[in-house]
LUMPA-596985 format. One record per residue (C-alpha): residue number from 0; residue in three letters; x, y, z. Coordinates in steps of 0.2 Angstrom, whole numbers, plus 5000, padded with zeros to 4 digits. Each point is the difference from the previous one (the first is absolute). Layout:
# LUMPA-596985
REC    k    r     u     v     w
REC  NUM  Ala     X     Y     Z
...
//
This chain:
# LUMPA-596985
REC    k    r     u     v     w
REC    0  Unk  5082  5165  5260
REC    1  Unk  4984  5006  5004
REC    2  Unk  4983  4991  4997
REC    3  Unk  4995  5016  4987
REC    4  Unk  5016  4999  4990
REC    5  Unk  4998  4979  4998
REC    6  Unk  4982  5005  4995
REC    7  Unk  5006  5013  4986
REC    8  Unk  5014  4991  4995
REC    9  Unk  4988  4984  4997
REC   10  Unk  4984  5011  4994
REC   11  Unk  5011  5008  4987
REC   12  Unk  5011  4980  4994
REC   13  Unk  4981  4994  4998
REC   14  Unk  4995  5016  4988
REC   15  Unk  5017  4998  4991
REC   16  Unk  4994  4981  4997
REC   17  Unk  4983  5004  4995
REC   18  Unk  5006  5011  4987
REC   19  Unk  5010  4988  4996
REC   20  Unk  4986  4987  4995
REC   21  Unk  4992  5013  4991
REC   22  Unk  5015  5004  4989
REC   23  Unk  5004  4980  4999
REC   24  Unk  4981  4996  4994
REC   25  Unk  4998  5016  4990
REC   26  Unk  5015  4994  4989
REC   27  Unk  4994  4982  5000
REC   28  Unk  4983  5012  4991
REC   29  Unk  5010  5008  4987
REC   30  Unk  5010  4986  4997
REC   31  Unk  4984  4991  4994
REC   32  Unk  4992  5013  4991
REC   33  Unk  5015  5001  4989
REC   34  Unk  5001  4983  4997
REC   35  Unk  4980  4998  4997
REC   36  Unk  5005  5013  4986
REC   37  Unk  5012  4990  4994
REC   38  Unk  4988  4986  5000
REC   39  Unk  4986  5009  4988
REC   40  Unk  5015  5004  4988
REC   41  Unk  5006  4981  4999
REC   42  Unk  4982  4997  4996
REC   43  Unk  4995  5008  4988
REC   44  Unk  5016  4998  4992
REC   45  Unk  4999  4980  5001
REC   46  Unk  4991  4998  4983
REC   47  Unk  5011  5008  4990
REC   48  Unk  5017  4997  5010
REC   49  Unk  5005  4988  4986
REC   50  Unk  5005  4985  5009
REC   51  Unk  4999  4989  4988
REC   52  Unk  5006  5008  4987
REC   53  Unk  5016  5000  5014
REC   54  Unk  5000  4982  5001
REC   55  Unk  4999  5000  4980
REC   56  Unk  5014  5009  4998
REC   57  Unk  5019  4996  4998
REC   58  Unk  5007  5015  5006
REC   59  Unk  4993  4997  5019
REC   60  Unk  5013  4999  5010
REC   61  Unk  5006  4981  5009
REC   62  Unk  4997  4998  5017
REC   63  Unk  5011  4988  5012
REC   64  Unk  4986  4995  5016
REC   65  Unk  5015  4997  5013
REC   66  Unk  4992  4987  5015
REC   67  Unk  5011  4999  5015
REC   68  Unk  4994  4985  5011
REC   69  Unk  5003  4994  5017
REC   70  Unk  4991  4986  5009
REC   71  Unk  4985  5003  4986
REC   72  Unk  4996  4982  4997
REC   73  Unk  4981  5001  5003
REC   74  Unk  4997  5014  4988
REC   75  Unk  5015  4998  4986
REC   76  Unk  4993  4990  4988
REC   77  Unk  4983  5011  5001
REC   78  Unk  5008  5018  4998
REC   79  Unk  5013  4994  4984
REC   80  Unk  4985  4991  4992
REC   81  Unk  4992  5016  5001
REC   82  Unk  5016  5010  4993
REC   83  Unk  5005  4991  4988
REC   84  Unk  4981  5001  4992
REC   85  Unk  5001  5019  5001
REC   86  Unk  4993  5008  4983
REC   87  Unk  5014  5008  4997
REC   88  Unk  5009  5000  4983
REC   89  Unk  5018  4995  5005
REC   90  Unk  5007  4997  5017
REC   91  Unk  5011  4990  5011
REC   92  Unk  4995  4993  5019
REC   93  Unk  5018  4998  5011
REC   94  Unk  4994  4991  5016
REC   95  Unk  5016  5001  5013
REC   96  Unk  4997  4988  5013
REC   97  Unk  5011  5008  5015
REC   98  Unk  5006  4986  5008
REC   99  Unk  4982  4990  5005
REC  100  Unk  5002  4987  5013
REC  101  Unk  4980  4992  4992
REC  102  Unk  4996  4995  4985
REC  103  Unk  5000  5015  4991
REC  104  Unk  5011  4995  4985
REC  105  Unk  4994  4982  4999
REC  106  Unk  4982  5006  4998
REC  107  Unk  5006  5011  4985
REC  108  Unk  5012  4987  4996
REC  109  Unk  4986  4987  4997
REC  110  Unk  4986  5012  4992
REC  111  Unk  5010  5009  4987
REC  112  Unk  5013  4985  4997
REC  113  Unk  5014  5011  5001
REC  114  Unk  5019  4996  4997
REC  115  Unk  5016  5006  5002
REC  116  Unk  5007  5011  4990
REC  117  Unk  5020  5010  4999
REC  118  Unk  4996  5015  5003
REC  119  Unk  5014  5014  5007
REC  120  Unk  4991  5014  5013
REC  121  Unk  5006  5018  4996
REC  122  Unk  5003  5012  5012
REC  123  Unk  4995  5016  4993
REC  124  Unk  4990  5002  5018
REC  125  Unk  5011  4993  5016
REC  126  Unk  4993  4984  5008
REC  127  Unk  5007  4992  5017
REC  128  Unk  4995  4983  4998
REC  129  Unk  5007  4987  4989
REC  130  Unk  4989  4990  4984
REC  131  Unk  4999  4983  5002
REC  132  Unk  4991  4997  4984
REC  133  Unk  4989  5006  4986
REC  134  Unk  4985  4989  4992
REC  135  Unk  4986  5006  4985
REC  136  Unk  4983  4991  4994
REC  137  Unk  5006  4986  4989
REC  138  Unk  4984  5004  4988
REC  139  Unk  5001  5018  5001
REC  140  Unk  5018  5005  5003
REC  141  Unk  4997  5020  4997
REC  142  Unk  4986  5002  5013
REC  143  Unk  5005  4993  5016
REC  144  Unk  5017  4999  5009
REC  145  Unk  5001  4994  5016
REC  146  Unk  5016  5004  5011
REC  147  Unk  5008  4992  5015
REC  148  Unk  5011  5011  5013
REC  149  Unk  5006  4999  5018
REC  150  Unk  4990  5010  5013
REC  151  Unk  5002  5019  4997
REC  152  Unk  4984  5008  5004
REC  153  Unk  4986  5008  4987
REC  154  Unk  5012  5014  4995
REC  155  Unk  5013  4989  4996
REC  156  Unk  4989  4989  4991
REC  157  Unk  4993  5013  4989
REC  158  Unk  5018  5006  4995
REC  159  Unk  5002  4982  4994
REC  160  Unk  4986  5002  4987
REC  161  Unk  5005  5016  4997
REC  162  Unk  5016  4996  4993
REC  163  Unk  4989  4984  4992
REC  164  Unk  4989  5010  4991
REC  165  Unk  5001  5001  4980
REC  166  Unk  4987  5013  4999
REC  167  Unk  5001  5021  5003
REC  168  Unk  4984  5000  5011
REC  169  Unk  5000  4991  5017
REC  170  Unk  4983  4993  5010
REC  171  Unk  5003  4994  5017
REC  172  Unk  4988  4992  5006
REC  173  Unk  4998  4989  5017
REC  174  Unk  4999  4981  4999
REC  175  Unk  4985  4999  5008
REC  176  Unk  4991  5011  4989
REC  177  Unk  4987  4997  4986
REC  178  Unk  5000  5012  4986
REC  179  Unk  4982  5005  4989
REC  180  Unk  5004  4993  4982
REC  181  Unk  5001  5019  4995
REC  182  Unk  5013  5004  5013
REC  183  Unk  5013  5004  4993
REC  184  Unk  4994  5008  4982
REC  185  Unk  4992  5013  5011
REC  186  Unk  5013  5004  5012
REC  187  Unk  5013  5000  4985
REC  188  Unk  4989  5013  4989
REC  189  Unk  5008  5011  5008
REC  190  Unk  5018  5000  4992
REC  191  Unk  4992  4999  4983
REC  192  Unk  4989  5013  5002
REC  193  Unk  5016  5012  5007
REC  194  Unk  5016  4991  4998
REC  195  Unk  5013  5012  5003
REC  196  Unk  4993  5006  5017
REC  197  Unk  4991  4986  5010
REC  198  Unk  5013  4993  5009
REC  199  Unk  4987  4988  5012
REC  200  Unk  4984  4993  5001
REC  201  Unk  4989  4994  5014
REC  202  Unk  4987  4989  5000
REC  203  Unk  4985  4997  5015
REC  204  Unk  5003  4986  5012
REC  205  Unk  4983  4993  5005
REC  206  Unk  4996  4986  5013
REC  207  Unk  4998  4981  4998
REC  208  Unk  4992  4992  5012
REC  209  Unk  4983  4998  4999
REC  210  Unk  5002  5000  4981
REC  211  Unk  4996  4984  4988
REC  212  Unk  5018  4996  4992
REC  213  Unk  4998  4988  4985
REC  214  Unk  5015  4993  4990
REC  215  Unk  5010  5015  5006
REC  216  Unk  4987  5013  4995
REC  217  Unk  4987  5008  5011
REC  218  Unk  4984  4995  4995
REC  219  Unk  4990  5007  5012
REC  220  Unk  5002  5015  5013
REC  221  Unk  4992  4999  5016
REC  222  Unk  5005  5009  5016
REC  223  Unk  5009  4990  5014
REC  224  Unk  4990  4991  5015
REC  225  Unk  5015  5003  5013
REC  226  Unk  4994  5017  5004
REC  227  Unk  5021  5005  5004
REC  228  Unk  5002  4996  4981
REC  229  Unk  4983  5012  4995
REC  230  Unk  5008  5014  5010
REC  231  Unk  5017  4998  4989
REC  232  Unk  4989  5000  4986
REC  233  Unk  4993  5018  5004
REC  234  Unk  5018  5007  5008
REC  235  Unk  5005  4994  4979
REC  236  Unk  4988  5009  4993
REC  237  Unk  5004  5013  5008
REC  238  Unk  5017  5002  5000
REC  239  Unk  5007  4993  4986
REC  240  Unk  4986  5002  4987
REC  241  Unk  4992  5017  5004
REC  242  Unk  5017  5005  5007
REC  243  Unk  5012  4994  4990
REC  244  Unk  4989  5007  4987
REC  245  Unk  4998  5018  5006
REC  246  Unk  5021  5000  5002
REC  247  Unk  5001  4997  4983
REC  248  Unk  4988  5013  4993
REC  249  Unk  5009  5012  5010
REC  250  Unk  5018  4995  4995
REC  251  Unk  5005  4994  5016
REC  252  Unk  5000  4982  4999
REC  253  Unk  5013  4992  5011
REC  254  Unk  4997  4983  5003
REC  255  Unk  4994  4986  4988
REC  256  Unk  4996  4985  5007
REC  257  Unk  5013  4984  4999
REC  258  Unk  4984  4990  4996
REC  259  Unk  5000  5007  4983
REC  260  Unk  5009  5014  4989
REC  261  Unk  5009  5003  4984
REC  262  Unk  5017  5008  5000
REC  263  Unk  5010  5004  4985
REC  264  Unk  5016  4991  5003
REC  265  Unk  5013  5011  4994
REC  266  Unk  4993  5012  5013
REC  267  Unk  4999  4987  5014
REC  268  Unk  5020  4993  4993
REC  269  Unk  5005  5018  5000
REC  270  Unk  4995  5002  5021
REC  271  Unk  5007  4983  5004
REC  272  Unk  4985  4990  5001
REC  273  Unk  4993  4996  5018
REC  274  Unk  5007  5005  5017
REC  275  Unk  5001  4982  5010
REC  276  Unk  5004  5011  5014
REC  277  Unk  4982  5008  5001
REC  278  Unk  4985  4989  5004
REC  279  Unk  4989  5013  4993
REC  280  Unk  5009  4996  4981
REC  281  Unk  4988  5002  4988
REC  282  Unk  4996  5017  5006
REC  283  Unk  5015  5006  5002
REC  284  Unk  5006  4994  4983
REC  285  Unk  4984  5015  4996
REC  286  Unk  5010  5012  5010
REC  287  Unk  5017  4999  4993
REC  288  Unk  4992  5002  4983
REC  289  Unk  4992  5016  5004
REC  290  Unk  5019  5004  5006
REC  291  Unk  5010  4995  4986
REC  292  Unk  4987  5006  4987
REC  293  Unk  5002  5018  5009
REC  294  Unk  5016  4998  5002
REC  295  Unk  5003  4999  4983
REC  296  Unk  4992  5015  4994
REC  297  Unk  4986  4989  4993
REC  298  Unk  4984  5007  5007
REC  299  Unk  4989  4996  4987
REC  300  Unk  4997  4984  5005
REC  301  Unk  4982  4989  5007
REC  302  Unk  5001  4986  5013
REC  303  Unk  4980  4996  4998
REC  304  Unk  4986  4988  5008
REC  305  Unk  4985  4994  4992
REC  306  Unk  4984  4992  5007
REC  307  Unk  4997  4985  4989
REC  308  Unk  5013  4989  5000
REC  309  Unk  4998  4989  5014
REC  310  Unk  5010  4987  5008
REC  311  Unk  4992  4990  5013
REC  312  Unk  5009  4994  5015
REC  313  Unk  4997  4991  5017
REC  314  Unk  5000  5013  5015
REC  315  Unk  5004  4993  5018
REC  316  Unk  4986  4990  5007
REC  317  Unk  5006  5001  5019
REC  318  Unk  5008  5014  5011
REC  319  Unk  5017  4991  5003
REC  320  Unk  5002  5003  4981
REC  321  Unk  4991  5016  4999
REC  322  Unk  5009  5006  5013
REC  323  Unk  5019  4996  4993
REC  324  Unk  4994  5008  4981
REC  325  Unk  4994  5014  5008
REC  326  Unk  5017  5001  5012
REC  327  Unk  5010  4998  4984
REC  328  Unk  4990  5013  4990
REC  329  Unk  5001  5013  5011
REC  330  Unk  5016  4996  5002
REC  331  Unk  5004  5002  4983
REC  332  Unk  4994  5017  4999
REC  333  Unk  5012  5006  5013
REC  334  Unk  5014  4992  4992
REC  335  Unk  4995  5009  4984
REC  336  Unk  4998  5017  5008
REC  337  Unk  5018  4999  5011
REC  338  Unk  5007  4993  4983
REC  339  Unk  4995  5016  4988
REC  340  Unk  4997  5013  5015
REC  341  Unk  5009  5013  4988
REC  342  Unk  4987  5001  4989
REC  343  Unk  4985  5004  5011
REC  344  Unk  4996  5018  5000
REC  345  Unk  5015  5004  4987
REC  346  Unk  4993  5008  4985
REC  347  Unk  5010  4992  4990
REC  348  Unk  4989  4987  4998
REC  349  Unk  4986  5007  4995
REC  350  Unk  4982  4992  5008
REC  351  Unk  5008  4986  5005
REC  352  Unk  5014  5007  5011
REC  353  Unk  4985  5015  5006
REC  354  Unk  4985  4993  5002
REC  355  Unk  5002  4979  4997
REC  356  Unk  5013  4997  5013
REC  357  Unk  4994  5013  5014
REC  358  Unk  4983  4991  5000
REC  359  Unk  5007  4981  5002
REC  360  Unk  5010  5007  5015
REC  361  Unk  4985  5010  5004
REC  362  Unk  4985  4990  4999
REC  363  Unk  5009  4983  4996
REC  364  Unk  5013  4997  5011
REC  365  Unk  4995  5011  5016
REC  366  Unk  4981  4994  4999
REC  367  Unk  5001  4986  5012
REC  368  Unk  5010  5010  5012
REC  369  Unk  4983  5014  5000
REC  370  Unk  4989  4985  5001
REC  371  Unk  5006  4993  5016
REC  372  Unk  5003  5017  5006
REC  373  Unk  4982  5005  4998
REC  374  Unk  4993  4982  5009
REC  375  Unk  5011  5004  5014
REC  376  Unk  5000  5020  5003
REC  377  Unk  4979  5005  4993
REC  378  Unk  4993  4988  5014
REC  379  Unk  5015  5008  5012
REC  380  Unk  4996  5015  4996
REC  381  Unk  4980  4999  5002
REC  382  Unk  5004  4990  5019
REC  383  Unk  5012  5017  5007
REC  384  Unk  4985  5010  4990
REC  385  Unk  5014  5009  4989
REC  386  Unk  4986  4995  4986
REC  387  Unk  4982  4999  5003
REC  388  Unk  4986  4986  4995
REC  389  Unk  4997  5013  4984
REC  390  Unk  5017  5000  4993
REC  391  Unk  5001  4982  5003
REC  392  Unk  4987  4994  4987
REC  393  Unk  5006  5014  4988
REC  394  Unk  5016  4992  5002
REC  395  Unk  4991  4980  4996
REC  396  Unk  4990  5007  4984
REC  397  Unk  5019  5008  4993
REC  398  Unk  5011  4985  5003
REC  399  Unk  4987  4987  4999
REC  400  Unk  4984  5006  4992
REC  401  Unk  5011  5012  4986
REC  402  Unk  5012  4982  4998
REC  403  Unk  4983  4990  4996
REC  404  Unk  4994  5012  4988
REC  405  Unk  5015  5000  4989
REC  406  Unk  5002  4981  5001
REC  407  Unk  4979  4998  4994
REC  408  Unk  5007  5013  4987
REC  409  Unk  5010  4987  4995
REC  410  Unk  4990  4988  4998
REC  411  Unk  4984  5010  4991
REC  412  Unk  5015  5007  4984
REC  413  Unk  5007  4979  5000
REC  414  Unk  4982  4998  4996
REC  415  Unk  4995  5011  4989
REC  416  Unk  5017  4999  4988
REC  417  Unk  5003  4982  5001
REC  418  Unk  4986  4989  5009
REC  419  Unk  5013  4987  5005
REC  420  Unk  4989  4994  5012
REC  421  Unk  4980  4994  4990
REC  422  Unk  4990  4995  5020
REC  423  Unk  4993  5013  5008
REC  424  Unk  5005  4991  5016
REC  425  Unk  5018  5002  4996
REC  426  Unk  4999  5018  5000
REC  427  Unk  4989  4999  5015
REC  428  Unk  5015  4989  5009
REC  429  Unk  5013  5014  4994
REC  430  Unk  4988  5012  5008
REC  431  Unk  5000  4990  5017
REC  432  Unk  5021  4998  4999
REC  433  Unk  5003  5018  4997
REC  434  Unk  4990  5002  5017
REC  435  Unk  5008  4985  5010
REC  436  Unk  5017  5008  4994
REC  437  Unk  4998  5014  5011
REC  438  Unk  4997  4988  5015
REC  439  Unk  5015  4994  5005
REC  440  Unk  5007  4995  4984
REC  441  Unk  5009  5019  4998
REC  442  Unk  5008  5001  5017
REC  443  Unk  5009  4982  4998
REC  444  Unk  5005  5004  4982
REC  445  Unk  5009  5017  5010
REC  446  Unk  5009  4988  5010
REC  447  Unk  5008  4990  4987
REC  448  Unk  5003  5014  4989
REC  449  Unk  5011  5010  5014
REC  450  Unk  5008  4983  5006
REC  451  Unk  5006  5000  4980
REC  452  Unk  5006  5018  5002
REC  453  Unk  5010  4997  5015
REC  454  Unk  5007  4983  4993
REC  455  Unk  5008  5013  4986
REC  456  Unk  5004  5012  5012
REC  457  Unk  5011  4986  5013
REC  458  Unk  5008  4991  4983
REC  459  Unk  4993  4983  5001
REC  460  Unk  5003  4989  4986
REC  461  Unk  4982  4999  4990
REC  462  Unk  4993  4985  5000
REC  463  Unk  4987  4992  4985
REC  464  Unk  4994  4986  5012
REC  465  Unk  4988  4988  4993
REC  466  Unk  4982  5004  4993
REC  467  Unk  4991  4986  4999
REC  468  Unk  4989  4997  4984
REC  469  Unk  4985  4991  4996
REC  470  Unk  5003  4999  4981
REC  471  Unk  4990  5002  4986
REC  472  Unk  4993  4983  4995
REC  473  Unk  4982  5006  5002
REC  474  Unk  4989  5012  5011
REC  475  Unk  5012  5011  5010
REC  476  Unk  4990  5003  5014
REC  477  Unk  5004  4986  5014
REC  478  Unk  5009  5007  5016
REC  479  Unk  5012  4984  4998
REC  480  Unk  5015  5003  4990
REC  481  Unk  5012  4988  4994
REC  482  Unk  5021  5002  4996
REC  483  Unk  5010  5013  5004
REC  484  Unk  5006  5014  4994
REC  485  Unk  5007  5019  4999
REC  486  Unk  4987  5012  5005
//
């Protein structure tokens, strides 16, 4: 093959990539302006939403928060005192403690003086493991529930609190996560407002560490001083509030986050619960709803996200961990996608199976594969002169520039709709991580992401592994972390 061919084959891979950026960013762009629309609608609607009228009111539907713990010892005790302090008129917390080897259930055990109760586990959702026992608050027998199981995984877990739960709306919710008082009203509203066709509800996930946590509520928000955590903080915002929110607005919301969402049981009963067999479980639980719900001839239907309900919870604070959450979330995706490939591009399905589905394998699960392409191939490209110096910076302001842009988009709609974050030098440290990302941070997140893909592709048993947490006893902000436990 001759130098000119090598030269025109590359010069034409590097345009394909650059196009590629500026379809990947450009859809990042709309994705935010939707959800900024969305934003000054839930604003000016807050006054008159009626939410406590909601909380007032008999007819609001019960809610069952279901907990599945693993290794969660240093946290526990924070995150339930948090949950079952939700204003809320009547719920339930299930805790299922997977089979911990710490002192997870001997810290609930102690704090909520809880007791053993004969209770029979149906099995209106499959479960593999076995249940060793089942123990509620002595004070408050109605609110909490705590469950004791062999080892089965998250999925499995959940299934078990499924079948617990006495209440038609499901939340689940990740042990190591801290709910804002008025969680779970707002991100039920929802099912009151349009009970016949909202089948799911997602609430935003925000960051930890860094924050001041105070008798299981967060008292204070402050940006984290580990500047791996502050770049999280920005990929969040971006991803999962402005575009998680912009999927919703357009009907095309496919993944709500196992941190925290509402399900209607029924629905959730009706598909079998979760799928054990995919890492990736709480989206995919998303998925097969969109499948059954069209399947079924019932399009009228709304699987939603909204912006103020938050839950907090601890991101990884080291690239060991990083790296294996990121490995298992991307990962997750590929599993998902294999798993429904029938629906993507079938009309049949409307936005999901059309537009959804196309971009996550699009812009979702081949991104990382572009990434190291273009950090490999531009700067090849550019030395055998199939591109020139010109080209090359236009190529840096697309991928990089064009990427930084959207991220300080990000950040300037979080601050303008809900001001989480009071100090100016927050913002100004969110600015800084938005620019250190590009730096390294992108190309080893590449690397984990395609080392998840491939571990889908070979087969390999998914494995959890440990995350290790600092807990919530105070300020969540110390690089030190404490216990062990599924991250």
């Amino acid at each position: 093959m001759s130098e000119e061919i090598v030269r025109e084959i590359l010069r034409g891979t590097d345009l394909a990539i650059f196009g590629y950026f500026v379809a990947l960013n450009s859809s990042y762009l709309l994705l935010m302006v939707m959800a900024g629309l969305e934003f000054g609608r839930h604003l000016r609607r807050v006054p008159f939403a009626g939410a406590d009228d909601m909380f007032r009111s008999p007819l609001t539907l019960p809610v069952s928060v279901i907990v599945p713990a693993y290794n969660e010892g240093a946290s526990i005790v924070a995150a339930v005192q948090a949950m079952t302090a939700l204003r809320y008129p009547r719920y339930e917390v299930v805790v299922v403690d997977d089979g911990s080897s710490d002192d997870t259930f001997e810290q609930l055990r102690a704090h909520f003086d809880l007791v053993e109760v004969p209770r029979v586990v149906p099995a209106e959702v499959p479960y593999r493991s076995q249940v060793l026992s089942v123990h509620v608050a002595r004070a408050n027998p109605q609110t909490l529930t705590v469950v004791r199981k062999t080892n089965g995984g998250k999925a499995d877990a959940l299934n078990v609190g499924i079948n617990l739960a006495r209440h038609p709306l499901v939340c689940m919710v990740d042990a190591d996560s801290v709910l804002d008082p008025d969680a779970l009203l707002s991100v039920a509203k929802p099912f009151g407002d349009d009970p016949l066709r909202v089948a799911a509800c997602g609430g935003v996930v925000r960051i930890a560490n860094g924050c001041r946590v105070v008798g299981g509520r967060v008292v204070d928000v402050r940006m984290p001083r580990q500047w791996l955590v502050r770049v999280q903080v920005v990929e969040y915002l971006r991803a999962f509030l402005m575009g998680r929110t912009g999927w919703s607005r357009l009907g095309g919301l496919v993944v709500i986050s196992g941190a925290f969402g509402v399900f209607r049981r029924d629905l959730v009963v009706a598909v079998g619960g979760m799928d054990p067999d995919t890492i990736g479980e709480d989206a995919e639980l998303v998925v097969r709803l969109h499948n059954h719900l069209r399947a079924t001839r019932r399009h009228d239907y709304r699987v939603i996200f909204v912006a103020e309900p938050v839950s907090w919870s601890e991101a990884p604070a080291t690239l060991r961990v990083l790296g294996r959450q990121r490995r298992r979330w991307h990962r997750g995706i590929a599993e998902i996608l294999r798993k429904h490939r029938r629906m993507i591009l079938n009309p049949r399905y409307g936005r999901i199976g059309l537009l959804a589905l196309p971009y996550y394998v699009l812009f979702e699960l081949l991104a990382p594969f572009v990434e190291l392409a273009a950090v490999v191939l531009l700067p090849l490209g550019l030395w055998i002169d199939a591109v020139d110096v010109g080209f090359f910076w236009r190529f840096v302001l697309v991928a990089y520039g064009y990427g930084l842009l959207v991220s300080l988009v990000s950040l300037f709609i979080e601050e303008v709709s809900f001001h989480r974050y009071p100090r100016w030098s927050d913002m100004a440290r969110g600015v800084a991580a938005a620019v250190l990302e590009n730096f390294g941070y992108r190309q080893v997140l590449a690397v984990w992401q395609i080392a998840g893909v491939l571990g889908a592709v070979r087969g390999r048993r998914a494995v959890w592994g440990a995350m290790q947490r600092q807990g919530f006893g105070g300020d969540v902000d110390s690089p030190e972390m404490v216990g062990a436990g599924r991250g």
